[in-house]
C-alpha positions as a printed Julia matrix, in Angstrom:
135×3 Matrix{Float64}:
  14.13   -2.77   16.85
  10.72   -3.05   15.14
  10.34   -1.5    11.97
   6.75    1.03   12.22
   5.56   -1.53    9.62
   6.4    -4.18   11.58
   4.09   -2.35   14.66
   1.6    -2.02   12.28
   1.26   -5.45   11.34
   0.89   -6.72   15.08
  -1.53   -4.29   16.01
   0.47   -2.15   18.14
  -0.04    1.07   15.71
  -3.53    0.93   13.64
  -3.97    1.54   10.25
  -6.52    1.55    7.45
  -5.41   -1.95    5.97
  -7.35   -2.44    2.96
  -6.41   -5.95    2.48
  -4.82   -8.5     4.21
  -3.34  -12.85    3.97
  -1.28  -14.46    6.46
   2.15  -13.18    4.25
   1.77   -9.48    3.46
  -0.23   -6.54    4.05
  -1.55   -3.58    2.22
  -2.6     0.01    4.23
  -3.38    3.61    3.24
  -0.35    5.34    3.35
  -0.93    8.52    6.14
   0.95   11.21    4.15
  -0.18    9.91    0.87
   0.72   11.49   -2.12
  -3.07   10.86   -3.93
  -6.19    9.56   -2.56
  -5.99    5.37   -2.34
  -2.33    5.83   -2.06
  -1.5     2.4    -0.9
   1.53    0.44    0.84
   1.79   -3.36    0.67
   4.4    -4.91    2.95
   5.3    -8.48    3.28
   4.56   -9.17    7.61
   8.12  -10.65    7.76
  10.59   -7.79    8.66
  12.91   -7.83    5.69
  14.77   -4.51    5.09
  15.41   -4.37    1.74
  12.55   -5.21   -0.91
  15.51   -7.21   -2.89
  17.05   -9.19    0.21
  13.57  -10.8     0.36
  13.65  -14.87   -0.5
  12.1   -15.37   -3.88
   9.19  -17.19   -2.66
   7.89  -13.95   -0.23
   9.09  -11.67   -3.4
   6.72  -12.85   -5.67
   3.96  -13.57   -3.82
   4.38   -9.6    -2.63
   4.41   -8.66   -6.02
   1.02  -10.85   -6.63
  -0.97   -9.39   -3.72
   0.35   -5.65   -4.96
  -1.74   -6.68   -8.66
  -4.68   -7.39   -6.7
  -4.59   -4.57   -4.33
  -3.62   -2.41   -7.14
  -7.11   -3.51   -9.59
  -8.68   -3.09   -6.17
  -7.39    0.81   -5.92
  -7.95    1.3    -9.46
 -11.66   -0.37   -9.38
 -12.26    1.97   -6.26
 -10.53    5.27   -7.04
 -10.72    7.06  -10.54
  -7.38    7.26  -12.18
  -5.4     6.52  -15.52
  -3.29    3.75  -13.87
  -1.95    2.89  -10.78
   1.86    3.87  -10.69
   3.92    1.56   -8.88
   7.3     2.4    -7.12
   9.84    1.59   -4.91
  12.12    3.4    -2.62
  12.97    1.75    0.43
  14.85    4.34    2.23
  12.06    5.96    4.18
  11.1     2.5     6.09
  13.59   -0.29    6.88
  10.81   -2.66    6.35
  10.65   -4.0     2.71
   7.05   -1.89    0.65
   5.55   -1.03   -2.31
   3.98    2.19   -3.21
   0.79    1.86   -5.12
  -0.66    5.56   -5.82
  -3.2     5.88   -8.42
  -2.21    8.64  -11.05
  -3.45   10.13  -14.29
   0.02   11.64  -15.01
   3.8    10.67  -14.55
   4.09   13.75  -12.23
   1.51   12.59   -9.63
   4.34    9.83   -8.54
   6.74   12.58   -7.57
   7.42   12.14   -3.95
   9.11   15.73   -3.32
   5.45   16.89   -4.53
   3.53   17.69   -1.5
   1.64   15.1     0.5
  -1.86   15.43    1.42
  -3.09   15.79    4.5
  -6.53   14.09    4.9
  -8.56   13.14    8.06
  -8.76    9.66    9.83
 -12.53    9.91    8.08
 -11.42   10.32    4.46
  -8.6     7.41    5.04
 -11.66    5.21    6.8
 -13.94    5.67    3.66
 -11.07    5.64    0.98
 -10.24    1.99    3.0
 -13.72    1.11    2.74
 -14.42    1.59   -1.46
 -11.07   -0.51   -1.8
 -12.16   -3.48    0.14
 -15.01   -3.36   -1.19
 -13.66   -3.37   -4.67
 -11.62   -5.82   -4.03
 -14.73   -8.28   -2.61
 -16.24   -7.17   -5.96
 -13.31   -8.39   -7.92
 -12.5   -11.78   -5.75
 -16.09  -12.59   -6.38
């Protein structure tokens, strides 16, 4: 059965992708846990982030730098915190979530809850970063 990740990458559930190449992904997380909150998936269904054949594993980890310089040029924050927990999705992610403080990447914290217009402008500064910084 098709991961929600999976849907999401065929167009069968939409989402606020902020960036996208024929191998991976990257979307506003809907229950994120700050503002630019970020998910970058390869498209290839792979459960486990560490089952993943080198070649996709890397190049994941690539696009997640530039998404994350993207999120950071677009959102103010410290840093962008990067984690993984893959027990919420069986489809292989990363968690980009900007942060000023080791706290703010506390998932039990609560998530916020902010409108389809907020995620459709928070989508648009990070593309638009990241055209800045490809250019």
């Amino acid at each position: 059965m098709p991961s929600i990740f999976s849907k999401i990458v065929v167009g069968e559930i939409p989402a606020h992708v902020v960036a996208e190449t024929v191998e991976f992904l990257a979307f506003l997380d809907i229950a994120p846990l700050a503002i630019g909150h970020v998910l970058v998936i390869p498209k290839k269904e792979v459960d486990y982030l560490f089952d993943l054949d080198d070649e996709t594993y890397t190049g994941l980890q690539i696009f997640a730098k530039i998404v994350a310089k993207g999120i950071k040029a677009a959102i103010p924050c410290a840093r962008i915190g990067v984690t993984v927990i893959g027990l919420e999705v069986p489809h292989a992610h990363i968690h980009l979530v900007p942060i000023n403080g080791v706290n703010d990447m506390n998932f039990s914290n609560p998530k916020l809850q902010l409108s389809q217009e907020e995620l459709a402008d928070t989508a648009a500064k990070i593309k638009e970063a990241l055209r800045t910084i490809e250019d």
